[in-house]
NUMAR-708307 format. One record per residue (C-alpha): z, y, x; residue in three letters. Coordinates in steps of 0.001 Angstrom, whole numbers, plus 524288, in hexadecimal, padded with zeros to 5 digits. Layout:
<nodes>
Z;Y;X;ALA
...
</nodes>
This chain:
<nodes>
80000;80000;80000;UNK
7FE18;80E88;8043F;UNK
8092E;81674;80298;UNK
80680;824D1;7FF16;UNK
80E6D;82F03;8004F;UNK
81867;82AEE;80DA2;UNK
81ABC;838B2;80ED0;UNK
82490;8392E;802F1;UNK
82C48;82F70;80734;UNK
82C4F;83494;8174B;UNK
830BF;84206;80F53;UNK
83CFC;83A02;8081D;UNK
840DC;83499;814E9;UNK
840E7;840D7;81C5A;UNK
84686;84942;8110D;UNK
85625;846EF;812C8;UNK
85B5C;83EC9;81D0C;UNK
86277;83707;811CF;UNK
85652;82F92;80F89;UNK
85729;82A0D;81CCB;UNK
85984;81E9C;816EF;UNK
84C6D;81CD9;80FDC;UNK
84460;81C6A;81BE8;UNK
8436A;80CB2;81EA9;UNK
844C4;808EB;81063;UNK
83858;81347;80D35;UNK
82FB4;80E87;818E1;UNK
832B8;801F7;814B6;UNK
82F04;80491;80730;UNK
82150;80A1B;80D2D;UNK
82003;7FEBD;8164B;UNK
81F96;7F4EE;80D6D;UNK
8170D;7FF17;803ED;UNK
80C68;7FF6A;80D91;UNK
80E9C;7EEEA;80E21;UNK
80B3A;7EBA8;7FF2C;UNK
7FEE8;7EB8F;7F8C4;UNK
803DC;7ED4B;7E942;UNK
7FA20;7ED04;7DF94;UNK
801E0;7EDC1;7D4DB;UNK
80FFA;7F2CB;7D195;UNK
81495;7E36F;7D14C;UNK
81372;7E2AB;7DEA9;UNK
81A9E;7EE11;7E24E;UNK
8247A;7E4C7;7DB20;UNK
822A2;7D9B2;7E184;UNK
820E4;7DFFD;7EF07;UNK
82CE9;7E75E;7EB65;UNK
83516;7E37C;7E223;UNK
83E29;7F0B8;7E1B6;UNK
83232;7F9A6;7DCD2;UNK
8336B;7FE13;7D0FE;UNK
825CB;7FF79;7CA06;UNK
82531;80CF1;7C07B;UNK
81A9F;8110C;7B9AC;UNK
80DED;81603;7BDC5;UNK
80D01;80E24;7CA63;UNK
8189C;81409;7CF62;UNK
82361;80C51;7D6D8;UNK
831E8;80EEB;7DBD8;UNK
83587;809D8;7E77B;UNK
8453F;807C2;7EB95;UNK
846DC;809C0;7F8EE;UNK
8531B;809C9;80367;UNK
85C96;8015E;7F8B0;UNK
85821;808F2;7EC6B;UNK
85C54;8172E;7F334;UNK
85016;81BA4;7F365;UNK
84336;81AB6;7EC14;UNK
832E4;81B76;7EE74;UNK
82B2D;81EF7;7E242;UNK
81D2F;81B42;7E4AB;UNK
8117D;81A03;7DB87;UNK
80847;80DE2;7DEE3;UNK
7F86A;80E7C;7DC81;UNK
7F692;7FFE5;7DBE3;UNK
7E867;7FF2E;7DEF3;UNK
7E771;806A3;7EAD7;UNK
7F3C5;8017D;7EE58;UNK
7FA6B;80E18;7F303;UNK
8091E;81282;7EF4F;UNK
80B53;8215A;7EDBB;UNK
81B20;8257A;7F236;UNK
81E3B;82E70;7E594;UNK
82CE6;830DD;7E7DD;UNK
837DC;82C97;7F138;UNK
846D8;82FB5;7EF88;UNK
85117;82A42;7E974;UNK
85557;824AC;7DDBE;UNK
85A66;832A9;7D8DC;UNK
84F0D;83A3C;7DC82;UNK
8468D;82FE8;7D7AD;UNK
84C93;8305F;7CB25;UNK
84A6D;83FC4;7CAA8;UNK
83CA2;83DA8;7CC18;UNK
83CC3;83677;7BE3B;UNK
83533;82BC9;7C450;UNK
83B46;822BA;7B9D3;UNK
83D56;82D0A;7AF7C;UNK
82DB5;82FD6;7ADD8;UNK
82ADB;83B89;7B635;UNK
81D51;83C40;7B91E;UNK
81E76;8411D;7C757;UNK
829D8;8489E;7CDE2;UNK
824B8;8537F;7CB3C;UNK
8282D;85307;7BBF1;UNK
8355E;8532E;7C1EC;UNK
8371E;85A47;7CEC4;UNK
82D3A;8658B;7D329;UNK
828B1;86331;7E16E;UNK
8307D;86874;7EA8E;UNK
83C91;85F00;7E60D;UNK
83588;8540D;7E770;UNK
83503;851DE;7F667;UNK
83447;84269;7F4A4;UNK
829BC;8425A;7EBE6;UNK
819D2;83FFA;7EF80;UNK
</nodes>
């Protein structure tokens, strides 16, 4: 897979030194990314079983125990995976990524929204 957008998540890493902790877990995450071929959203599932698929091709990713999380939305047939959001589990909620937002922008204008491609 081709993974689009590395510079939001090098810009959550560098933006407080409390994310420190995100660095292996996220260049995990990308190394197995780039690993998979995923055609459809069942084998994100099966390739990793802690994704949780949303609507619209979109997937959440948990990452370093659940503290963090990668929002990415998938176009199957040229198999490449866009990096929407990374944060936490409180920002993430903010976003309204569950709650039907269309885009962050419905609920942040841009300059809050470092994390976000």
């Amino acid at each position: 897979m081709r993974v689009i957008a590395l510079s939001t998540l090098k810009t959550f890493l560098e933006s407080d030194p409390a994310y420190a902790d995100a660095r292996e877990p996220v260049m995990a995450w990308c190394r197995q990314v780039r690993a998979a071929d995923w055609a459809t959203p069942t084998d994100v599932k099966r390739g990793i079983g802690t994704a949780s698929i949303l609507k619209d091709g979109r997937v959440v990713f948990n990452i370093a125990g659940n503290k963090y999380r990668i929002v990415v939305w998938i176009n199957y047939p040229y198999r490449v995976v866009y990096v929407r959001f990374i944060g936490t589990v409180k920002s993430r909620f903010l976003l309204g990524i569950f709650f039907g937002a269309a885009s962050a922008d419905a609920v942040f204008p841009r300059p809050f929204r470092a994390s976000y491609c």
